[in-house]
Rosetta silent file (secondary structure, phi, psi, omega in degrees, C-alpha in Angstrom):
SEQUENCE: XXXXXXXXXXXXXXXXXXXXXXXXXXXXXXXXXXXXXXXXXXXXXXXXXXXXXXXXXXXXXXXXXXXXXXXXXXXXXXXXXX
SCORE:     score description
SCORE:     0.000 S_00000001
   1 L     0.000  -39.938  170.878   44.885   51.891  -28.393 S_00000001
   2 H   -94.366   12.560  152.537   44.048   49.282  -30.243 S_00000001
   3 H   -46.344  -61.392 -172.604   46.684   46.921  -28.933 S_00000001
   4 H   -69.052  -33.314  166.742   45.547   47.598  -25.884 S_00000001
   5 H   -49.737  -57.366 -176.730   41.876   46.843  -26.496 S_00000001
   6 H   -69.039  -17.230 -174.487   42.815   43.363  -27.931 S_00000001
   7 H   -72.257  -36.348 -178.435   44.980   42.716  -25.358 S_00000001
   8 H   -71.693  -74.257  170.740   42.257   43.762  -22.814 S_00000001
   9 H   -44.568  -28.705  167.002   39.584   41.311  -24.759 S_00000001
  10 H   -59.236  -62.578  171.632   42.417   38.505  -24.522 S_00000001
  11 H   -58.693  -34.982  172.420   42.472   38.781  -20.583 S_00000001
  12 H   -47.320  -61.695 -145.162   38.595   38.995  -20.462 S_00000001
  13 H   -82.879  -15.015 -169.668   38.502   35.822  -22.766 S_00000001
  14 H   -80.684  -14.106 -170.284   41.527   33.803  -20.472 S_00000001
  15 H   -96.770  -29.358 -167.530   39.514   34.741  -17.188 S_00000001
  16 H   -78.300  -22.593  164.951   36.236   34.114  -18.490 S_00000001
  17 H   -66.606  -27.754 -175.636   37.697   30.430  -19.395 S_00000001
  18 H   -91.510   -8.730  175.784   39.624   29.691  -16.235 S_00000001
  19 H   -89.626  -53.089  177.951   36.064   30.724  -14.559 S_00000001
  20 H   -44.849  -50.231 -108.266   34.090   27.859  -17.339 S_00000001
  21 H  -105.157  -32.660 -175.641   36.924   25.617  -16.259 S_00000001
  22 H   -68.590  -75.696  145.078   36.075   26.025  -12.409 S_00000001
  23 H   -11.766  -40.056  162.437   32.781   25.453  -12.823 S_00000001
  24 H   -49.772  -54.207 -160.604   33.225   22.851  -15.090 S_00000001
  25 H  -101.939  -42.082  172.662   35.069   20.756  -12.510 S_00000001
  26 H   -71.861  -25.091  157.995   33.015   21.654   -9.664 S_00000001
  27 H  -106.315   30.246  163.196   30.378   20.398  -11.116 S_00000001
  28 H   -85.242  -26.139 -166.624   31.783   16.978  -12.127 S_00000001
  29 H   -85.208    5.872 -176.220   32.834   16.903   -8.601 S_00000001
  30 H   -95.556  -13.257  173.802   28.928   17.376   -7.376 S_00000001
  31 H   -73.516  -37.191  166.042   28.294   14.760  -10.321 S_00000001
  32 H   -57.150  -64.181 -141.467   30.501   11.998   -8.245 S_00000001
  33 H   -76.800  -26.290  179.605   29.172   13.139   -5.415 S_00000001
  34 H   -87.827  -37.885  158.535   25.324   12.526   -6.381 S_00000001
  35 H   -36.082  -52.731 -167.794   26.583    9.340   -8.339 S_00000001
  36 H   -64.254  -90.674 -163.003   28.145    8.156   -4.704 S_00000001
  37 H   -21.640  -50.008 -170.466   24.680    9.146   -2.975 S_00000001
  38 H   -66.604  -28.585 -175.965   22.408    7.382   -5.487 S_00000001
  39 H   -51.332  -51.686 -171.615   24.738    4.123   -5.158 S_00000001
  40 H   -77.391  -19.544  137.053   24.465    3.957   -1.574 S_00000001
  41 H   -31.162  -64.848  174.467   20.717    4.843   -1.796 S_00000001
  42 H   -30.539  -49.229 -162.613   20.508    2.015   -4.525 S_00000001
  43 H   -89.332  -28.237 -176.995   22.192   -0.632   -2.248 S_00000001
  44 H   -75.291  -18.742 -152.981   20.214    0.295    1.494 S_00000001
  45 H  -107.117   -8.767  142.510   16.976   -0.036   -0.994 S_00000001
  46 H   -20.543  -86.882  177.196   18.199   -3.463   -1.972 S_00000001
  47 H   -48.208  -21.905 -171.977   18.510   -4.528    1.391 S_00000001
  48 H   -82.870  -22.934  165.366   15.112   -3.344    2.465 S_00000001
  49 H   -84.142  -29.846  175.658   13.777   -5.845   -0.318 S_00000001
  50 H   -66.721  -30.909 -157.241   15.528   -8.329    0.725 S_00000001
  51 H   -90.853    8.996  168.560   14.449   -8.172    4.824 S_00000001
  52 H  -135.321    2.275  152.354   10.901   -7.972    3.040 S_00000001
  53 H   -79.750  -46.110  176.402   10.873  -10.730    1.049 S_00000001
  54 H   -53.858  -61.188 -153.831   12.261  -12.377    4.215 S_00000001
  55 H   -74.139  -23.917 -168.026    9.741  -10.840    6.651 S_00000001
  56 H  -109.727  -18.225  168.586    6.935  -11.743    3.936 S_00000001
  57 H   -80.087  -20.376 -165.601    8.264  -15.631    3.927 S_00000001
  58 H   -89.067  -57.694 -176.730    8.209  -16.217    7.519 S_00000001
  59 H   -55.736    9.591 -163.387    4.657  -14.578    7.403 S_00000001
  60 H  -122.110  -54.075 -159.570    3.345  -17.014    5.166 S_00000001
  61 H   -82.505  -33.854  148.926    4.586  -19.569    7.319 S_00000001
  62 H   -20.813  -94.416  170.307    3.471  -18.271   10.197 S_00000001
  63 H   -45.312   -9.738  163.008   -0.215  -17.847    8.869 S_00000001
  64 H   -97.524  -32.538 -175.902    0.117  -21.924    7.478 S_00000001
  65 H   -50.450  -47.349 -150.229    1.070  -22.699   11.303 S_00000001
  66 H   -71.041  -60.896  173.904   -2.083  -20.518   12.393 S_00000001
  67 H   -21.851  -63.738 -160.026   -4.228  -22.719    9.342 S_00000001
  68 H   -60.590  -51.755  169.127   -2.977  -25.968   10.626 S_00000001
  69 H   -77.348  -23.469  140.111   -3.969  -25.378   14.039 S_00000001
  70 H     5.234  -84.882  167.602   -6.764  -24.183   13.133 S_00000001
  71 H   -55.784  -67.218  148.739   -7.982  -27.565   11.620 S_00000001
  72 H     8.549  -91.213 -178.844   -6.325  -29.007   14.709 S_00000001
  73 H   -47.898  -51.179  158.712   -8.602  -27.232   16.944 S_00000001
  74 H   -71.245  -47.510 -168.350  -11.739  -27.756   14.667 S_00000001
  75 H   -77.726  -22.546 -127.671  -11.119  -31.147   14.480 S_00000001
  76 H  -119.528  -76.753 -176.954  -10.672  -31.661   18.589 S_00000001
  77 H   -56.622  -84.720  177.621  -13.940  -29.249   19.059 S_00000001
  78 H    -8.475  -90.551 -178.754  -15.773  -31.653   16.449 S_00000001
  79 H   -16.492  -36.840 -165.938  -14.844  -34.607   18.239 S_00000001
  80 H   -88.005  -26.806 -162.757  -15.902  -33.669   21.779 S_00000001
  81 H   -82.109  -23.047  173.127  -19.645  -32.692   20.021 S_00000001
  82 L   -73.658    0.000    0.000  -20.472  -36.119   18.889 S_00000001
């Protein structure tokens, strides 16, 4: 009987390990898999800084064009009032 007990508590402890072990691995493979996600997250959020530094240089120049004529435009309208 008591052969059988330890023997019983042996398979309990090899199933309950091969169950850790399962676990274990699926959730290295959901750790790649959120690793993967954050990368490609990482790299799209990249790009979106770059197209907004660009998009914020062209707007600068843009808004020195708009100055200059401006001044242009002022200076022209002066001109005709004298």
């Amino acid at each position: 009987m008591k052969r059988l007990a330890g023997v019983a508590l042996c398979l309990l402890l090899i199933v309950g390990c091969k169950s850790a072990d399962s676990r274990i691995t699926d959730l290295e493979k959901k750790n790649v898999d959120l690793t993967e996600r954050v990368k490609n997250l990482e790299t799209h959020l990249l790009e979106a800084q770059k197209k907004q530094v660009a998009l914020q240089l062209a707007l600068q120049d843009i808004n020195g064009r708009v100055k200059e004529v401006q001044t242009d435009f002022d200076k022209i309208r002066y001109a005709q009032n004298r």
